[in-house]
C-alpha positions, -999 to +999 in steps of 0.1 A: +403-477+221+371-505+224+347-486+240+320-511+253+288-495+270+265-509+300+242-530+287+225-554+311+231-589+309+256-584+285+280-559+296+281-548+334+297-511+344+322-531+360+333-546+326+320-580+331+296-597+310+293-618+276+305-587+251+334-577+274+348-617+273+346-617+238+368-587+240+395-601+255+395-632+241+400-611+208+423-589+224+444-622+234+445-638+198+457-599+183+494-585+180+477-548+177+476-531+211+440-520+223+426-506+250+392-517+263+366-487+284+333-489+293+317-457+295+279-446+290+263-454+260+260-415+256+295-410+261+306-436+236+284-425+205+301-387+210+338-398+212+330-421+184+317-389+165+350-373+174+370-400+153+407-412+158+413-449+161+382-458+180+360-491+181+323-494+195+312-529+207+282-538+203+269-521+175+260-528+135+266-495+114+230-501+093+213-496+130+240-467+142+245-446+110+215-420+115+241-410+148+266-405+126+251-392+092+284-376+081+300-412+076+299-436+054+307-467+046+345-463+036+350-444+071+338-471+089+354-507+093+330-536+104+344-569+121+331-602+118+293-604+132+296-619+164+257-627+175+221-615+161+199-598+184+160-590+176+142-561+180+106-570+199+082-554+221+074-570+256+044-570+278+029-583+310+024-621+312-012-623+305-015-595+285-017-595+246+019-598+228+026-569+207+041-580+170+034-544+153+044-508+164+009-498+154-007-518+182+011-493+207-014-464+200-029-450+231-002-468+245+030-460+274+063-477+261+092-474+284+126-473+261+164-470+271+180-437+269+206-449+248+180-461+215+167-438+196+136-452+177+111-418+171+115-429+133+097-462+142+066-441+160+066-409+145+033-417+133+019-439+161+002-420+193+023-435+223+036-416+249+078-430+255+092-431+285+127-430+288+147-451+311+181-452+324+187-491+322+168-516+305+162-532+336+145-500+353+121-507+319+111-539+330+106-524+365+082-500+350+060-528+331+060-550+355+048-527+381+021-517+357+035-481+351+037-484+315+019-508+292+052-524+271+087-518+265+110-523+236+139-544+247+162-573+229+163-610+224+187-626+241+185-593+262+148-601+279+158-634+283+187-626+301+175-596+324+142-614+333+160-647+347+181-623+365+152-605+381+132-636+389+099-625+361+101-653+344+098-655+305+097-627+290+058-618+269+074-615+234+069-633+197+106-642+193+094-650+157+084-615+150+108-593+152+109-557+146+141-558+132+172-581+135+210-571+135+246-585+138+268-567+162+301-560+156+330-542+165+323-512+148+355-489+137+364-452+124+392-468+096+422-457+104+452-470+097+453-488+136+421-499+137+430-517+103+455-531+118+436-542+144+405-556+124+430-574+104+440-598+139+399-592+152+387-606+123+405-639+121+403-644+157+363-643+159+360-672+130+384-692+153+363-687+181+335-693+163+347-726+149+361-739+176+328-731+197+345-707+223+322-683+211+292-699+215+309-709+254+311-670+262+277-658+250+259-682+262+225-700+259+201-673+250+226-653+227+226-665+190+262-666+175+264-659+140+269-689+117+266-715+146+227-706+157+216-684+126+232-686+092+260-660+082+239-645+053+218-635+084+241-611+088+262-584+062+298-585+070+311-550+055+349-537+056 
């Protein structure tokens, strides 16, 4: 099983969207039979916890492990990154940008359920908000009912087109944090199988700039728009 998770902009609950192309596009180059779900993020992070031969797309085990702290590196297998996404935290046009956490105290940050990032403000004064969908977060800041969010590049760039705000109020060149996402595996002996057809068939696409074609302008593919050392590819 791929199990893919709503994500605005990049994967729709009815299993559209950049990630879920990339999927079977994969799926087409491999001989290994897979199935591809979307379910909620929730969801997806416990039956990945259950193990068997189970893949998670998107998702980079560095950013994922503390949800699983009973695996490790040889239970897990890692694909080929496919793009790098930032970490940044978004304002109102007109309002300061934000490039450290520590400017949030006093502050309301609305985050998606499906992050968990109390390490990054356990000792900062801001009151989170959590929100269903990413989009409902850029609802609530740009209604004024909560002073930033903490959302994704491409993602801003992608959800606030869609919702007619504009660009989003970010420092693109400050990240938080920046991570590949992959398609991240338990090992087993079918989802080495699999990774074995996956990983070939992402440096062909890559290469032959299908990739880039499916992800689109915002989205930065891994060793066309930032260099591969950008990213760790571990098996």
């Amino acid at each position: 099983m791929i199990a893919g998770f709503p994500k605005e902009g990049r994967l729709e609950q009815d299993g559209t969207g950049h990630y879920a192309d990339v999927v079977h596009a994969v799926l087409a180059e491999t001989d290994t039979e897979a199935k591809f779900v979307i379910m909620p993020v929730l969801r997806a992070v416990r039956t990945f916890a259950d193990g068997g031969s189970i893949c998670l797309l998107p998702a980079a085990f560095e950013r994922w492990k503390h949800k699983f702290p009973y695996l490790t590196r040889e239970d897990i297998i890692e694909s080929e990154p496919i793009d790098y996404v930032t970490a940044h935290i978004v304002t109102r046009p007109g309002d300061p940008a934000i490039v450290k956490l520590d400017e949030l105290e006093g502050k309301r940050i609305s985050v998606w359920v499906g992050l968990t990032i109390d390490a990054f403000l356990s000792d900062i004064d801001v009151e989170i908000i959590r929100a269903e969908s990413e989009e409902s977060s850029i609802k609530l800041l740009m209604s004024g009912r909560v002073d930033a969010i903490w959302n994704w590049v491409p993602d801003a760039y992608i959800l606030y087109e869609r919702l007619g705000y504009g660009t989003p109020n970010l420092v693109e060149s400050e990240p938080i944090f920046g991570a590949a996402a992959h398609f991240l595996c338990r090992r087993t002996p079918a989802t080495e199988a699999l990774m074995s057809d996956i990983d070939p068939a992402i440096r062909m696409m890559r290469k032959d700039g299908r990739l880039k074609d499916i992800m689109g302008q915002h989205t930065r593919v891994v060793g066309v728009d930032v260099p591969l050392n950008m990213a760790e590819t571990n098996r």
